[in-house]
N, C-alpha and C positions, 0 to 999 in steps of 0.2 A: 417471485424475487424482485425484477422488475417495479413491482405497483409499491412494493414496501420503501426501497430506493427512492424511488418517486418523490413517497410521501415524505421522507426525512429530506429532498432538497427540498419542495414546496415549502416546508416549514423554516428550512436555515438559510436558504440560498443569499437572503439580505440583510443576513445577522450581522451583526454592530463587531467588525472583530476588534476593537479595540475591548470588547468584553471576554473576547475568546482568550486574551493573555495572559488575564487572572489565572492563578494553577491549582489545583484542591489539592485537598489532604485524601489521604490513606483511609475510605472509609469501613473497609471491609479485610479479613483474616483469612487465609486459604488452612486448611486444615494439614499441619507440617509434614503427618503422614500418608498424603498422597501416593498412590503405588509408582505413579510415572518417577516420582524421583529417583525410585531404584532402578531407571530403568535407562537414563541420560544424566550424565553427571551435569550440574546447575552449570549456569554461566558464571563465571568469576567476577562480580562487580570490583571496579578497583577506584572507581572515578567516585566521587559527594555526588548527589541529585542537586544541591544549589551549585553546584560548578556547572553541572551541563546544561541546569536552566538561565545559564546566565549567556548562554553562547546565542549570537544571534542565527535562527532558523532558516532553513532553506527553504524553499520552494518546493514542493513536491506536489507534482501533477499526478492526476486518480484518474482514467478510460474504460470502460467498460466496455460497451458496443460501435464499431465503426460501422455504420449503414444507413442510404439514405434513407429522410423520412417518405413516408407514404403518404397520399393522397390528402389532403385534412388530418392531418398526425395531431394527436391533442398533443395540448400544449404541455402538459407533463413530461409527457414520454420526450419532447424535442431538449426536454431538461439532462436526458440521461444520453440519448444518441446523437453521437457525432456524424453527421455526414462526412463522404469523405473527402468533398474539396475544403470543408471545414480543417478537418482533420487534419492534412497536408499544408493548409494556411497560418493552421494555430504552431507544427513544428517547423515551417518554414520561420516564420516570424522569429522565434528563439533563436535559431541558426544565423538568420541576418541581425539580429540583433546584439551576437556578439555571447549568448549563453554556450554553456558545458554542462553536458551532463553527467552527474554521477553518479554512484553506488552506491547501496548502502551500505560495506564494508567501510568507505571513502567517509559518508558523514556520519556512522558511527564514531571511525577514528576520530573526528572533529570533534564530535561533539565529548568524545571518554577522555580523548588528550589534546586538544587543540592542533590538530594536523592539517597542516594548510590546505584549502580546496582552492580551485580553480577560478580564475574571475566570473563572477555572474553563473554562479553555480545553481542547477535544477535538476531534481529527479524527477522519472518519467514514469509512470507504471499500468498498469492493466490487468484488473482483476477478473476474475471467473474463467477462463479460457478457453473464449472465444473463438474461432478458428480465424477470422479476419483479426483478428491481433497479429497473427502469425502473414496473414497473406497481404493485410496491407497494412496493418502498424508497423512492425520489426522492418519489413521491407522502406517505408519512410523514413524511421527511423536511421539505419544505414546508408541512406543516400549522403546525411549529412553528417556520419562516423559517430552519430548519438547513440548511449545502451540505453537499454530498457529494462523494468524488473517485471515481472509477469508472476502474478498470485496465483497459484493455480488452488481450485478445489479438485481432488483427485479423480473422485465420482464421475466427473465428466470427463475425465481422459481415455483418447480414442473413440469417442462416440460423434453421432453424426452434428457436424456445424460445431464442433469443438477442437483444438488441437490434440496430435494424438502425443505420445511417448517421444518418438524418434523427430518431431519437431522442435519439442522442448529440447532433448540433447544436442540439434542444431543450432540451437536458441543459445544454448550454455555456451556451447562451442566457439560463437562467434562474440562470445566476451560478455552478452546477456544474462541476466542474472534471473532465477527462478527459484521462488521463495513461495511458502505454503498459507495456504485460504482456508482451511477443516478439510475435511472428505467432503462432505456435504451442503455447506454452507449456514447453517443455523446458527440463532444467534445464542454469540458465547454465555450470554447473562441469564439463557434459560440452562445449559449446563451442569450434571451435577458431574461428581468425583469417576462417576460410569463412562461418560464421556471421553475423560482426556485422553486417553489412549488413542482411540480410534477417530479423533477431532484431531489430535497434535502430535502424537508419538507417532504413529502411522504415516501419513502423509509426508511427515519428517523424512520418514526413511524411505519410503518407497519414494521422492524426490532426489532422495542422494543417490538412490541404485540407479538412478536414469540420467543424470548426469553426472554424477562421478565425483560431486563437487559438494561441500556441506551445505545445506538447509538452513539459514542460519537470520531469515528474519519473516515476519508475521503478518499478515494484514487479517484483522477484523471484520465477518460476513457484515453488510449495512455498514460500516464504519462505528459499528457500536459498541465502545470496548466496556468492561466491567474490572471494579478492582480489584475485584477476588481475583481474576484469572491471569491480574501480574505477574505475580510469583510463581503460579504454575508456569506458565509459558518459558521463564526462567528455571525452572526444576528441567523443562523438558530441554533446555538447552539453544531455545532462541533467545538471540544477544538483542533485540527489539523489536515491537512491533506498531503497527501505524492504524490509526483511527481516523476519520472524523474531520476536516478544521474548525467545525464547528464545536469540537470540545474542547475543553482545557487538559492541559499537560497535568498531569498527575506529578504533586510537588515531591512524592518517594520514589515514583517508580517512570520516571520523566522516559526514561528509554521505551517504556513500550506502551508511551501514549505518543508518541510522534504524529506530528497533526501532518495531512493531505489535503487535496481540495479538487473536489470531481469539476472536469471541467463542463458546464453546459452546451449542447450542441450547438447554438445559435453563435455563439462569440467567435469573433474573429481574435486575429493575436493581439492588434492590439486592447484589444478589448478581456483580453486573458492577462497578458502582462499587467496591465492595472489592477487587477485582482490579487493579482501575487505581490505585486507590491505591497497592497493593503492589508493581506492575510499573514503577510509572513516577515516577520521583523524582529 
């Protein structure tokens, strides 16, 4: 999992985003009778795709592993792990700098009806579920009243060096928000119609039995979304889901290409803040 990440920042990490804001078209058809649809009533779209592509984008920071590197660490892998004075340098810097962080209930509303955010608004997140997300992300997090969204693949919960069930409901608990990664983490775009259940209907729900709270946004394994699986994700009831910054917003289905941006381990804040500048406007 790890080496495949890797390879997709090595390749994007100093992509031009002034190319990344072009948005494509619709290039692919979900087949209308998917079984998942009988199974979650759709999300309600009520908002145009050119209204919500015209809102300007938030920031949205991407985490994976907090841990130092080791001995001669290739330099890949320092692309994916944060150390963790790194760590605690890059959310200090937002917190002195005057940022809020939000939800993705918070920039949906924004982006489906123009709902006011916060000055110097960033979302924060953390995919695969990690057990140091919980032990020292969430924990940093808090010091400075920031939430967090944590992507959990389900497969891994409770296992060793992972968080288990009754962390996530802490997580939820204390205003954190926990949203669904597949079971397994495979990428969507290999997928067929056998899949979505046990990829998105599943995870769905056994997320909402653990925190009590609806399931209600998506993150893409590798950040590699497909636009067959727009529509589904929406059959199944997720109101958006997040990719990539390295891709373009899909011009039909803009809600559930929401661009992210992995932070690399080396950066310091200020050195992330200039990023987010560039990547998100």
């Amino acid at each position: 999992m790890r080496k495949f990440v890797v390879i997709l920042l090595s390749a994007f990490a100093f992509a031009k985003c002034g190319d990344s804001q072009k948005e494509k078209p619709l290039t692919a058809k979900v087949n209308s009778t998917v079984s998942v649809a009988k199974i979650i009533p759709a999300v309600n779209r009520t908002t145009d795709a050119a209204t919500i592509l015209q809102r300007k984008q938030v920031p949205v920071l991407c985490y994976h592993h907090i841990e130092d590197w080791k001995p001669n660490e290739k330099a890949s892998l320092k692309l994916l792990l944060v150390p963790v004075a790194n760590f605690r340098d890059q959310i200090k810097s937002l917190a002195d700098s005057g940022y809020h962080t939000i939800t993705p209930d918070e920039y949906y509303a924004y982006l489906t009806t123009g709902a006011p955010l916060p000055s110097k608004p960033v979302m924060i997140t953390f995919d695969d579920t990690d057990g140091e997300q919980y032990t020292i992300g969430a924990v940093e997090l808090n010091k400075y009243h920031f939430k967090g969204v944590f992507f959990i693949m389900t497969i891994a919960l409770n296992k060793k060096n992972y968080m288990s069930a009754a962390q996530l409901k802490e997580l939820s608990d204390e205003g954190h928000v926990i949203a669904a990664h597949t079971w397994d983490h495979n990428r969507v775009d290999r997928y067929t119609e056998t899949d979505y259940e046990k990829e998105f209907v599943k995870p769905k729900q056994q997320l909402e039995a653990i925190t009590g709270k609806p399931t209600d946004y998506f993150a893409y394994p590798f950040g590699l979304e497909d636009p067959k699986i727009f529509p589904v994700l929406e059959k199944c009831g997720y109101k958006a889901a997040y990719q990539l910054v390295q891709y373009k917003r899909d011009s039909t289905y803009p809600l559930y290409s929401i661009r992210r941006m992995i932070v690399p381990g080396a950066w310091n804040g200020a050195t992330m803040q200039k990023w987010m500048r560039q990547h998100f406007n």
